[in-house]
PyMOL Python script that loads the backbone (N, CA, C, O; Angstrom):
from pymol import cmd

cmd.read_pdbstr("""\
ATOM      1  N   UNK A   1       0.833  -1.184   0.000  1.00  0.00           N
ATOM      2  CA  UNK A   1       0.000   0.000   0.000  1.00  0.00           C
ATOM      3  C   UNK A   1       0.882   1.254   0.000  1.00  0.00           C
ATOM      4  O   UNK A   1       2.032   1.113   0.415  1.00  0.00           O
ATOM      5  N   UNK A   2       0.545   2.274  -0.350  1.00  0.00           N
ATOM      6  CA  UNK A   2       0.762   3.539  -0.596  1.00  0.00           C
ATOM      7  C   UNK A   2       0.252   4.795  -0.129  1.00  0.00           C
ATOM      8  O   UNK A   2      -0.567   5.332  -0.876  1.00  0.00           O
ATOM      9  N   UNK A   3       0.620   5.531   1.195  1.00  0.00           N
ATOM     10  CA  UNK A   3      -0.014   6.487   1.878  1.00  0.00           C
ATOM     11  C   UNK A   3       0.931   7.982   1.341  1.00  0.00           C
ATOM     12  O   UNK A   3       2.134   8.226   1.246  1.00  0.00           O
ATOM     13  N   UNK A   4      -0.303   8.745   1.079  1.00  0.00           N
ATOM     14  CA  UNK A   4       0.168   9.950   0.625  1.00  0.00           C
ATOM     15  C   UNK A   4      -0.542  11.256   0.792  1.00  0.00           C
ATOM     16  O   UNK A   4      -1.700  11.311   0.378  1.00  0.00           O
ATOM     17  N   UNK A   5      -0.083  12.163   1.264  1.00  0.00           N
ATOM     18  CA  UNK A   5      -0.800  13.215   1.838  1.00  0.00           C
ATOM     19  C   UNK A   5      -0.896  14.066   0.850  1.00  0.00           C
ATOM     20  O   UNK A   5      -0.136  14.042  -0.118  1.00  0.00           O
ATOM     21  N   UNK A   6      -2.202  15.215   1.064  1.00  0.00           N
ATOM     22  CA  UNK A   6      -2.145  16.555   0.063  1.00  0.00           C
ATOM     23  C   UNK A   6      -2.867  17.632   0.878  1.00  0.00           C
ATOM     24  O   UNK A   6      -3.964  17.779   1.416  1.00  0.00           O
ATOM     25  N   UNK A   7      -1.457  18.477   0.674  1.00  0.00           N
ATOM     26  CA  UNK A   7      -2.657  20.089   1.411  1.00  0.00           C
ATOM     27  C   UNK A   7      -3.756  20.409   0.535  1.00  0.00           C
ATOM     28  O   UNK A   7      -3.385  20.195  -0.619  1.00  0.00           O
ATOM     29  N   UNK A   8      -4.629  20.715   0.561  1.00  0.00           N
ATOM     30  CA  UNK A   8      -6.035  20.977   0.034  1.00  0.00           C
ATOM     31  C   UNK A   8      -6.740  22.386   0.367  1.00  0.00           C
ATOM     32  O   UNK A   8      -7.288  22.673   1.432  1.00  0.00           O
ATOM     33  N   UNK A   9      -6.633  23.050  -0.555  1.00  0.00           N
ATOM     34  CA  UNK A   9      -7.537  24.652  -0.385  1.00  0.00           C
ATOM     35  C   UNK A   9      -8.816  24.083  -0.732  1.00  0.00           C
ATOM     36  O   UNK A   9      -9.088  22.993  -1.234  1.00  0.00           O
ATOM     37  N   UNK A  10      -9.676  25.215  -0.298  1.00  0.00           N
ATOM     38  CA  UNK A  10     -11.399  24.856  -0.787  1.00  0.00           C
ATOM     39  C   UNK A  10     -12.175  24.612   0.100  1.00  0.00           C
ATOM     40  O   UNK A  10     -13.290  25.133   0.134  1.00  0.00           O
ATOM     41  N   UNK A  11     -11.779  23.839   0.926  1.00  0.00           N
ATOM     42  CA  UNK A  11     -12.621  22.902   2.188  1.00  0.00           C
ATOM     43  C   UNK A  11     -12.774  23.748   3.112  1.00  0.00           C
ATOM     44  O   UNK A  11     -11.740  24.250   3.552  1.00  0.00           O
ATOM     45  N   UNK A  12     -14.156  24.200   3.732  1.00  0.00           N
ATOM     46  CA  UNK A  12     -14.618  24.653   4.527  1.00  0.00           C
ATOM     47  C   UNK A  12     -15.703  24.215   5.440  1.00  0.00           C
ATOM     48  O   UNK A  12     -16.201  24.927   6.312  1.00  0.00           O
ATOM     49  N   UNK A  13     -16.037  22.969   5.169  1.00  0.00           N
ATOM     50  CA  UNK A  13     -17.006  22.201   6.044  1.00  0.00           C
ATOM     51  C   UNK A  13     -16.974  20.499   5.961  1.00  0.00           C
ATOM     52  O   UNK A  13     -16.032  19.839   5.523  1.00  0.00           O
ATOM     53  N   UNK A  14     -17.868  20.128   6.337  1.00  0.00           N
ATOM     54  CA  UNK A  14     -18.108  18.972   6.431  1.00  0.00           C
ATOM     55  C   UNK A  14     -18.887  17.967   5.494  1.00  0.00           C
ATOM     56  O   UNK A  14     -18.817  16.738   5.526  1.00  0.00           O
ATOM     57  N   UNK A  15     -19.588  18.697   4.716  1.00  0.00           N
ATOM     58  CA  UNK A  15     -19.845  18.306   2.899  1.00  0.00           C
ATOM     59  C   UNK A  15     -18.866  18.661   2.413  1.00  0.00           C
ATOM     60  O   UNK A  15     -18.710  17.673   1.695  1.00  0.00           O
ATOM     61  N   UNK A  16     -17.691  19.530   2.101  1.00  0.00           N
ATOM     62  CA  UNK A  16     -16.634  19.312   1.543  1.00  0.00           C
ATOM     63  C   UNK A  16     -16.153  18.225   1.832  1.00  0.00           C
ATOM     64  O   UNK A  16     -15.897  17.423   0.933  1.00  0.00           O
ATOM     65  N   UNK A  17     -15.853  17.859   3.463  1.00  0.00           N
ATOM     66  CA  UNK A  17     -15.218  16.491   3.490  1.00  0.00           C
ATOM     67  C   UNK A  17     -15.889  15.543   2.654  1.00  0.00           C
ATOM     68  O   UNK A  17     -15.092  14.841   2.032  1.00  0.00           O
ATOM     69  N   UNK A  18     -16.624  15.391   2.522  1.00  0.00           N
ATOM     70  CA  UNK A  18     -17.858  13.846   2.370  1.00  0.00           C
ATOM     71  C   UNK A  18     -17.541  14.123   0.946  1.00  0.00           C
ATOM     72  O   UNK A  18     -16.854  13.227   0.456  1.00  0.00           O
ATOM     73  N   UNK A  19     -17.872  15.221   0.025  1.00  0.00           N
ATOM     74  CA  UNK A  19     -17.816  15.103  -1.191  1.00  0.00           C
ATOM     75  C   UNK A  19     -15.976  15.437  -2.232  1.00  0.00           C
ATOM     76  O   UNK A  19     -15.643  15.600  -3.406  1.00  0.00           O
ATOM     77  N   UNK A  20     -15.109  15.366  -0.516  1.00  0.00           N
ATOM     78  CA  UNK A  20     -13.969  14.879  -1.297  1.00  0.00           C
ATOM     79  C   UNK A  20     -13.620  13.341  -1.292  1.00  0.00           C
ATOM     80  O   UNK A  20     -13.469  12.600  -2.264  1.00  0.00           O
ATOM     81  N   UNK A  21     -13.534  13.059   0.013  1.00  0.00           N
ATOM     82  CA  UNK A  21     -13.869  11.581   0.617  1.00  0.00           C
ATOM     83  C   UNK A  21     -14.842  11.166  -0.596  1.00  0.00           C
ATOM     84  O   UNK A  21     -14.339  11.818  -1.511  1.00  0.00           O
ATOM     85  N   UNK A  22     -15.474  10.765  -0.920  1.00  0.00           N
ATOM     86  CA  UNK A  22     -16.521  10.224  -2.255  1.00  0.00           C
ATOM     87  C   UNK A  22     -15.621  10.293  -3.529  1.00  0.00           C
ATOM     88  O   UNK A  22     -15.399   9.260  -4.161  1.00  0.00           O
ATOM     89  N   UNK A  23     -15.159  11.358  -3.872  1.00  0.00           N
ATOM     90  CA  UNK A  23     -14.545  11.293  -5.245  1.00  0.00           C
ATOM     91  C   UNK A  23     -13.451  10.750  -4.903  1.00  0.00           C
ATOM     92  O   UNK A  23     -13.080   9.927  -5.740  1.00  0.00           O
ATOM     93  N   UNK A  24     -12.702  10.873  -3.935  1.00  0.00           N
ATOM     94  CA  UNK A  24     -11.052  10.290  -4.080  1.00  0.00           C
ATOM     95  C   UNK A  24     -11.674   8.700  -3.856  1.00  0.00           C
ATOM     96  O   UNK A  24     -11.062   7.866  -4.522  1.00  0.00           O
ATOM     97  N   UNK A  25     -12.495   8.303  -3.243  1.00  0.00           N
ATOM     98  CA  UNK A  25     -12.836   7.129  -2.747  1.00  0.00           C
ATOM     99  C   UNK A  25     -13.240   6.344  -3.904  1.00  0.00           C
ATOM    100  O   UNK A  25     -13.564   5.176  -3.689  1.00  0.00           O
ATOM    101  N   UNK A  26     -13.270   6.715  -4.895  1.00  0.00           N
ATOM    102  CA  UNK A  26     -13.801   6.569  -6.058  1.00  0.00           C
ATOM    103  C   UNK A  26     -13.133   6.016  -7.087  1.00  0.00           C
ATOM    104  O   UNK A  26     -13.715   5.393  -7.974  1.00  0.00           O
ATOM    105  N   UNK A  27     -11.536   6.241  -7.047  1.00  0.00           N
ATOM    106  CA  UNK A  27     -10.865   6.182  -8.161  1.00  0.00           C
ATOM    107  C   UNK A  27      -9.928   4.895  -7.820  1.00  0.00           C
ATOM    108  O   UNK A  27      -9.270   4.742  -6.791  1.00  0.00           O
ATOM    109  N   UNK A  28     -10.017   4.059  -8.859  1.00  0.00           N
ATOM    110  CA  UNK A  28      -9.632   2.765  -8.569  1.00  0.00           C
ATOM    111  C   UNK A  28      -8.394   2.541  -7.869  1.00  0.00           C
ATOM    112  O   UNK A  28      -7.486   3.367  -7.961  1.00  0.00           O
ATOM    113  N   UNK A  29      -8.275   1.464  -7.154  1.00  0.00           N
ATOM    114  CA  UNK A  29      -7.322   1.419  -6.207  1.00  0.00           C
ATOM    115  C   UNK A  29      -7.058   1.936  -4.775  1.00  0.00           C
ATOM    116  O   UNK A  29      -6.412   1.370  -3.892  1.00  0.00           O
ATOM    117  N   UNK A  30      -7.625   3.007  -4.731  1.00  0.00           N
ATOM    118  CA  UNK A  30      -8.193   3.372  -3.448  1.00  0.00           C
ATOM    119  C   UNK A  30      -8.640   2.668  -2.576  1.00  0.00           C
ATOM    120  O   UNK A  30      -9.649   1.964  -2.612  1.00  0.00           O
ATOM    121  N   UNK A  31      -7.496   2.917  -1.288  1.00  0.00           N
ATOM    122  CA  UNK A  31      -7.970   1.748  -0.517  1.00  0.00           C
ATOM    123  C   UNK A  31      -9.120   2.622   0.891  1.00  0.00           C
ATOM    124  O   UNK A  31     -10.212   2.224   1.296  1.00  0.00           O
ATOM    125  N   UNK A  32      -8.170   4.130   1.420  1.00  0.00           N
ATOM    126  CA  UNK A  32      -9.451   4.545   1.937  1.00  0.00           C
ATOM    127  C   UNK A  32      -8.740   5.780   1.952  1.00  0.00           C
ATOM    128  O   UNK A  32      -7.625   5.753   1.430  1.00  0.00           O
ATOM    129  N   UNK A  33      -9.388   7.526   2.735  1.00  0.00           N
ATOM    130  CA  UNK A  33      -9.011   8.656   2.321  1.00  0.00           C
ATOM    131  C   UNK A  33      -9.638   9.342   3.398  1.00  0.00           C
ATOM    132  O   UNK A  33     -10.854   9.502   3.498  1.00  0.00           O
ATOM    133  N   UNK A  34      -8.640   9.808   4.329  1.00  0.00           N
ATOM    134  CA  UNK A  34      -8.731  10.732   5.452  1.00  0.00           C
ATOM    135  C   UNK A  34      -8.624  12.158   4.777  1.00  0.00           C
ATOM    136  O   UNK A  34      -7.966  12.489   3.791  1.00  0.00           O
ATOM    137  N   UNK A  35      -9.538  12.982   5.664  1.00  0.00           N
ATOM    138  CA  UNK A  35      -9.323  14.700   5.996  1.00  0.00           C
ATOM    139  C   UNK A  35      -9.186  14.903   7.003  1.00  0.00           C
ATOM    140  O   UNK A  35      -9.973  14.298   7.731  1.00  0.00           O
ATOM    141  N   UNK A  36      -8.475  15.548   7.498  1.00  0.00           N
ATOM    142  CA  UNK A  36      -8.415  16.663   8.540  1.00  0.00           C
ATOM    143  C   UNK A  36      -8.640  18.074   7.852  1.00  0.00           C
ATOM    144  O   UNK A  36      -7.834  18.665   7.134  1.00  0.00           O
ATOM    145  N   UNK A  37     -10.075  18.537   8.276  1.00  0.00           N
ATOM    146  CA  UNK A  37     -10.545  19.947   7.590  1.00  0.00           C
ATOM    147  C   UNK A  37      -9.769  21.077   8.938  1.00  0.00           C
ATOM    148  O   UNK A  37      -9.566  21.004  10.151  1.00  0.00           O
ATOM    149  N   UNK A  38      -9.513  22.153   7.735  1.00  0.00           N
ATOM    150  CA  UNK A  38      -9.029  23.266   8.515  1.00  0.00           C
ATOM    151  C   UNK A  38      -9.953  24.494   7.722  1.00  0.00           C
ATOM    152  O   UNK A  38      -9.523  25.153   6.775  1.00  0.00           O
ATOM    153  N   UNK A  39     -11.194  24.630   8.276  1.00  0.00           N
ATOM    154  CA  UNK A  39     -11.590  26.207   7.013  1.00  0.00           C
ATOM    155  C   UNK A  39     -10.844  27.398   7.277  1.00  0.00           C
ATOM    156  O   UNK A  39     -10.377  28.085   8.186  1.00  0.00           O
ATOM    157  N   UNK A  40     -10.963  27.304   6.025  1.00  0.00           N
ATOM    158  CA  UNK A  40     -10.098  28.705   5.498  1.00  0.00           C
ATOM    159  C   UNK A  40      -8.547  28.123   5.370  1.00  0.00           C
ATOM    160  O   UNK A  40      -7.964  28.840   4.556  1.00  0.00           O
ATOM    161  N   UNK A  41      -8.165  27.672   5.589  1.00  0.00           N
ATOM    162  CA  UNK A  41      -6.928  27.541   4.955  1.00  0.00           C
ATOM    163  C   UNK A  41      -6.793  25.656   4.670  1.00  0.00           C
ATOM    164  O   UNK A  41      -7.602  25.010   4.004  1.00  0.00           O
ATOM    165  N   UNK A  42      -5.430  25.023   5.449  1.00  0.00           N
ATOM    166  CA  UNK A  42      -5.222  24.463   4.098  1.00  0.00           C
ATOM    167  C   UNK A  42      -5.382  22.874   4.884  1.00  0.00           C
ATOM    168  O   UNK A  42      -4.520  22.529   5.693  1.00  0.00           O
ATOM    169  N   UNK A  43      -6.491  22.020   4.577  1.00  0.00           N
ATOM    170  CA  UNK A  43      -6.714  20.316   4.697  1.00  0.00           C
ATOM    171  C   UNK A  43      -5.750  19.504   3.932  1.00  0.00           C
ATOM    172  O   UNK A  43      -5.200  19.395   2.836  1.00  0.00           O
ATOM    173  N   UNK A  44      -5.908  18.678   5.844  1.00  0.00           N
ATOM    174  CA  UNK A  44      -4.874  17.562   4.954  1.00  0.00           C
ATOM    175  C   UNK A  44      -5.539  16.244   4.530  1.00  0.00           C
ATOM    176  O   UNK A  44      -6.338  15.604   5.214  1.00  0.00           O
ATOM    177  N   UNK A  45      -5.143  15.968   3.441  1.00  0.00           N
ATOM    178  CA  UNK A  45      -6.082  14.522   2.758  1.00  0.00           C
ATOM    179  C   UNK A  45      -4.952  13.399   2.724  1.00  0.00           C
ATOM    180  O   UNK A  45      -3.845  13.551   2.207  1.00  0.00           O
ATOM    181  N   UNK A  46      -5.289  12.551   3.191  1.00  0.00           N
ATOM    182  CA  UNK A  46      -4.475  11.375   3.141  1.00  0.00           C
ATOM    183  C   UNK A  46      -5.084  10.239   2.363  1.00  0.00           C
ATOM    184  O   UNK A  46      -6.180   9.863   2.778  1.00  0.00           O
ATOM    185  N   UNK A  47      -4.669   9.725   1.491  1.00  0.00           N
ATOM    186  CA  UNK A  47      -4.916   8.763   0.865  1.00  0.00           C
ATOM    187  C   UNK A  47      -3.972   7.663   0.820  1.00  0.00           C
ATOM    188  O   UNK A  47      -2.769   7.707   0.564  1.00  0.00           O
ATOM    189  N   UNK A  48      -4.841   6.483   1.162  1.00  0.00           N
ATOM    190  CA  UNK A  48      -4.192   5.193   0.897  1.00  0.00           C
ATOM    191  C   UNK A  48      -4.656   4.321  -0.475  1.00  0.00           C
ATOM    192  O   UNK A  48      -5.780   3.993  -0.855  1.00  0.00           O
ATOM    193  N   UNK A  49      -3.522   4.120  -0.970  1.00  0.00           N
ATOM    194  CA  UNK A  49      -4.436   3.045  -2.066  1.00  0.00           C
ATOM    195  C   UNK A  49      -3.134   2.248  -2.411  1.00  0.00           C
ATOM    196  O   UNK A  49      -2.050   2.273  -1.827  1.00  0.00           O
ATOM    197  N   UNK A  50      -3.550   1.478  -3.596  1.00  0.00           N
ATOM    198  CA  UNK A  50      -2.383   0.127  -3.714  1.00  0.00           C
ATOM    199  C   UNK A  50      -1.580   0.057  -4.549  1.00  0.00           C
ATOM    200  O   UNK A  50      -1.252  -1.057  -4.957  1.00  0.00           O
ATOM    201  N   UNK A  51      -0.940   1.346  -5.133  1.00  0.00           N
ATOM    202  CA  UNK A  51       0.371   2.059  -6.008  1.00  0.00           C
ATOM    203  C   UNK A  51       0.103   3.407  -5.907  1.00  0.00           C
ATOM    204  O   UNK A  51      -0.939   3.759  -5.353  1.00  0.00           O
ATOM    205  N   UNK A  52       0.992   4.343  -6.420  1.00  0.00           N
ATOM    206  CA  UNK A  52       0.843   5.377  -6.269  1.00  0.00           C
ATOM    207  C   UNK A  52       0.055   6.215  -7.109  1.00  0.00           C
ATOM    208  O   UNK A  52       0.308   6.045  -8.302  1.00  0.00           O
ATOM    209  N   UNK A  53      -0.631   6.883  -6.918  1.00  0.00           N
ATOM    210  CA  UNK A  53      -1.544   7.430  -7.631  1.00  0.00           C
ATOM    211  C   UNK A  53      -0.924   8.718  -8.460  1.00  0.00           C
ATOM    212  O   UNK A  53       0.111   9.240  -8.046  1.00  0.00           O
ATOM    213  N   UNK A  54      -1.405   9.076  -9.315  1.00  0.00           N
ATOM    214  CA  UNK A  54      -0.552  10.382 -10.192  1.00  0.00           C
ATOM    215  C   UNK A  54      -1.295  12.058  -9.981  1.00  0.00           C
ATOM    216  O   UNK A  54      -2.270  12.287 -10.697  1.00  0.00           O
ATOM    217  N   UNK A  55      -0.908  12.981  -9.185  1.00  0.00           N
ATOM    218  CA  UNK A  55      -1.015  14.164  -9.102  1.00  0.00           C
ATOM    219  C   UNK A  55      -2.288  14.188  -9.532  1.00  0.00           C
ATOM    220  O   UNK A  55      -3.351  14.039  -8.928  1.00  0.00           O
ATOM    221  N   UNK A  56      -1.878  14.521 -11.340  1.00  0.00           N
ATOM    222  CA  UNK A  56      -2.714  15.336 -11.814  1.00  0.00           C
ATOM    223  C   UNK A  56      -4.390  14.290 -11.971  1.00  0.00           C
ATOM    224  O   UNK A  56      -5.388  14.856 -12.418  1.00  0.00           O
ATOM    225  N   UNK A  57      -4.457  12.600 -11.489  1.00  0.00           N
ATOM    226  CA  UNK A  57      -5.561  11.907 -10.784  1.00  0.00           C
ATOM    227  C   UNK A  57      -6.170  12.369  -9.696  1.00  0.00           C
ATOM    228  O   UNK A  57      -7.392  12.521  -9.693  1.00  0.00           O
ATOM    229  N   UNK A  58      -5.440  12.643  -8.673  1.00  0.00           N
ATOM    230  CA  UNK A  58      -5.532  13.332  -7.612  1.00  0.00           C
ATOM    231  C   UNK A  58      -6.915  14.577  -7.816  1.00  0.00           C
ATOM    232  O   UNK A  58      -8.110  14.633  -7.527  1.00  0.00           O
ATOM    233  N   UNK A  59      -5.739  15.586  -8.588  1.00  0.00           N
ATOM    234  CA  UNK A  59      -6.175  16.766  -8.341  1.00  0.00           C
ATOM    235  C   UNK A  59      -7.521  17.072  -9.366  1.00  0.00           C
ATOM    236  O   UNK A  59      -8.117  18.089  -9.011  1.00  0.00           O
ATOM    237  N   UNK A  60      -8.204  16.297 -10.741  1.00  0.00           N
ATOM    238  CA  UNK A  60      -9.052  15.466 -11.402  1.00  0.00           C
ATOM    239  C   UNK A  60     -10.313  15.607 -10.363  1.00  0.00           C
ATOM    240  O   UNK A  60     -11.303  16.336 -10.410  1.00  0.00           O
ATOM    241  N   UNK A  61      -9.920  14.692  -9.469  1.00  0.00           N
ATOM    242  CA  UNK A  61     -10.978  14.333  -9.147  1.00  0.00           C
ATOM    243  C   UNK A  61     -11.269  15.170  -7.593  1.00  0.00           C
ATOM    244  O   UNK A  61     -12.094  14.870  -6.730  1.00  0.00           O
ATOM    245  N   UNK A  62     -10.661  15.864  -7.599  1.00  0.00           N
ATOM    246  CA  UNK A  62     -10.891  17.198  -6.179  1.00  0.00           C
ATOM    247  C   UNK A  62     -11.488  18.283  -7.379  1.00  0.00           C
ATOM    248  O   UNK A  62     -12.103  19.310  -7.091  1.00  0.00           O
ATOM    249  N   UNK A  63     -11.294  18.007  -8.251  1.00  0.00           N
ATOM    250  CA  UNK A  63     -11.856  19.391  -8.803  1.00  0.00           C
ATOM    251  C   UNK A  63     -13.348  18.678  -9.084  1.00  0.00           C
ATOM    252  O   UNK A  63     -14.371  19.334  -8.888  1.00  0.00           O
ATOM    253  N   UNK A  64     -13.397  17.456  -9.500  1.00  0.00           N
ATOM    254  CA  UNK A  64     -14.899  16.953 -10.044  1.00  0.00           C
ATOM    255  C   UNK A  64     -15.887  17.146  -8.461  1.00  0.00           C
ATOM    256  O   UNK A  64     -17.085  17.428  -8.474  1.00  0.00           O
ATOM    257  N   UNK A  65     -15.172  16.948  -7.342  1.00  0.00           N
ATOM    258  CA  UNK A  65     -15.852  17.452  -6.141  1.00  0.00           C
ATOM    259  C   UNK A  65     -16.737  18.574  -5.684  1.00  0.00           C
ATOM    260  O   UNK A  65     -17.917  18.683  -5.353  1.00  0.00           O
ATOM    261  N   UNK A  66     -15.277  19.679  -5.842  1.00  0.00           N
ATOM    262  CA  UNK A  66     -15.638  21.040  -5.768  1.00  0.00           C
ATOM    263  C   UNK A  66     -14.876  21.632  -6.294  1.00  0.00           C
ATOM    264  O   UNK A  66     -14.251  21.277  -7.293  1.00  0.00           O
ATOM    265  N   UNK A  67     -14.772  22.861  -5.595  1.00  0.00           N
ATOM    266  CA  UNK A  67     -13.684  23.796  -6.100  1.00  0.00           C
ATOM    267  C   UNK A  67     -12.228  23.709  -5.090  1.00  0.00           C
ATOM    268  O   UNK A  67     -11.808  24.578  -4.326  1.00  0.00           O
ATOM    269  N   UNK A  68     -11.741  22.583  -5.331  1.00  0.00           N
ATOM    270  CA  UNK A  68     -10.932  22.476  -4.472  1.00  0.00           C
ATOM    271  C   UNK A  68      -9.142  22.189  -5.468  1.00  0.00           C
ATOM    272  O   UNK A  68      -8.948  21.883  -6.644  1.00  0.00           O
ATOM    273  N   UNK A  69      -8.202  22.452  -4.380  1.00  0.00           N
ATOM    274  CA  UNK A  69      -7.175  22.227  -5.497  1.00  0.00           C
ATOM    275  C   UNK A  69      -6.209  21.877  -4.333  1.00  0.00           C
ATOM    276  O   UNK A  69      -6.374  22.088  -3.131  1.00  0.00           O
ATOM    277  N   UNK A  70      -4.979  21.191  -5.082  1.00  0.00           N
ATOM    278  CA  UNK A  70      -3.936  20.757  -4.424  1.00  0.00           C
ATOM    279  C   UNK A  70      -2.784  21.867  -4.160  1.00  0.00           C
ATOM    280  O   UNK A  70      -2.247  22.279  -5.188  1.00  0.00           O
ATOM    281  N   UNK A  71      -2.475  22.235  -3.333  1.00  0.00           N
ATOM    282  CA  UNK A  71      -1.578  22.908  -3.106  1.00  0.00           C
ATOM    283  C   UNK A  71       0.063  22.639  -2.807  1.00  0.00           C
ATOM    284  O   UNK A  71       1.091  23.289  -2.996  1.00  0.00           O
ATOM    285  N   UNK A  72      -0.281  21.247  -2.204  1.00  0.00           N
ATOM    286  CA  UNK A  72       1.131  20.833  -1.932  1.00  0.00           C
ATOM    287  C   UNK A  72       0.855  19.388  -1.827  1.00  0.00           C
ATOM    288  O   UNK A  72      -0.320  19.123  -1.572  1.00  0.00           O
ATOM    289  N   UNK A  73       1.711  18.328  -1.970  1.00  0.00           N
ATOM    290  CA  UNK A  73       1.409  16.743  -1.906  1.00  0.00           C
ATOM    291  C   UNK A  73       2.748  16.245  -1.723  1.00  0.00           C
ATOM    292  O   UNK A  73       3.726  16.760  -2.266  1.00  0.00           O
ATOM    293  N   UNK A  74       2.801  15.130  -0.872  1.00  0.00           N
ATOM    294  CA  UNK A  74       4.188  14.244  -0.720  1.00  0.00           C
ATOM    295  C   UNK A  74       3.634  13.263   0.036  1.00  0.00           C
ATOM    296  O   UNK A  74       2.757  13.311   0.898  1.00  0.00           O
ATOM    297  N   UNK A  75       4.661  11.817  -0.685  1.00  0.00           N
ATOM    298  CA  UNK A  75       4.420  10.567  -0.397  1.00  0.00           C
ATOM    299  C   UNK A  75       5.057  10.603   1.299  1.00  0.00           C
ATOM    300  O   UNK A  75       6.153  11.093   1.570  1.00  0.00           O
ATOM    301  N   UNK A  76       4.107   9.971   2.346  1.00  0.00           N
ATOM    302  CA  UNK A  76       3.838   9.696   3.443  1.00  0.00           C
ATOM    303  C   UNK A  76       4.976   8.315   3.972  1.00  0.00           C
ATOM    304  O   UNK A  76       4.737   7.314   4.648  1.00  0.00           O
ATOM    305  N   UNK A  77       6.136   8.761   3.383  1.00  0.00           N
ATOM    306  CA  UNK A  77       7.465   7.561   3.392  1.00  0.00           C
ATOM    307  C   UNK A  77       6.960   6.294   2.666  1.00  0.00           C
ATOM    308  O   UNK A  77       7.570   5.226   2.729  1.00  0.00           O
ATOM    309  N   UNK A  78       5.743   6.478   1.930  1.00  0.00           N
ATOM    310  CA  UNK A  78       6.330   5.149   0.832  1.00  0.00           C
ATOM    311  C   UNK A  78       4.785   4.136   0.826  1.00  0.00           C
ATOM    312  O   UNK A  78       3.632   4.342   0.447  1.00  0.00           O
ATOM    313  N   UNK A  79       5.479   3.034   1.434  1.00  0.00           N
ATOM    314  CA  UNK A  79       4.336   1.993   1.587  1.00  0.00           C
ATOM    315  C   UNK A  79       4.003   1.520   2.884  1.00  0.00           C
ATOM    316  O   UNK A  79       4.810   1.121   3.724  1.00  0.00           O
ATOM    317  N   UNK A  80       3.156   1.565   2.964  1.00  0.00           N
ATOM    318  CA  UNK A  80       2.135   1.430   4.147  1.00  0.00           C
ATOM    319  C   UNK A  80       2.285  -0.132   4.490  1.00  0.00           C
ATOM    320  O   UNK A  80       1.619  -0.632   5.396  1.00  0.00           O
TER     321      UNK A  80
END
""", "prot")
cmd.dss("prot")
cmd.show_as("cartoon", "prot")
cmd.util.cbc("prot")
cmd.orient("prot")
């Protein structure tokens, strides 16, 4: 497995969570996908899944969510 974090602008509540959680949860391989919401500035999303997933997948499907975008991302030392 593969744990990898991303700062996240956009998120200001708790339907943001759910409807990022849903889309990242979504994309194959995904094994499961934490937030820690901070409104107004910047959530951290953790995703686990079972290779590494590619940025611009990532950031795809935060935008099919909301209006949300990646600001910063790095692999969480590797494999889980």
């Amino acid at each position: 497995m593969v744990v990898a974090t991303y700062q996240v602008t956009g998120l200001t509540c708790e339907h943001c969570v759910r409807a990022v959680t849903g889309e990242l949860a979504g994309i194959e391989g995904v094994r499961s996908v934490g937030v820690s919401l901070v409104p107004g500035g910047e959530s951290r999303v953790t995703v686990t899944s079972e290779a590494e997933l590619p940025v611009p997948v990532v950031a795809a499907a935060l935008a099919e969510a909301g209006d949300y975008q990646i600001s910063h991302s790095q692999p969480d030392g590797g494999r889980a």
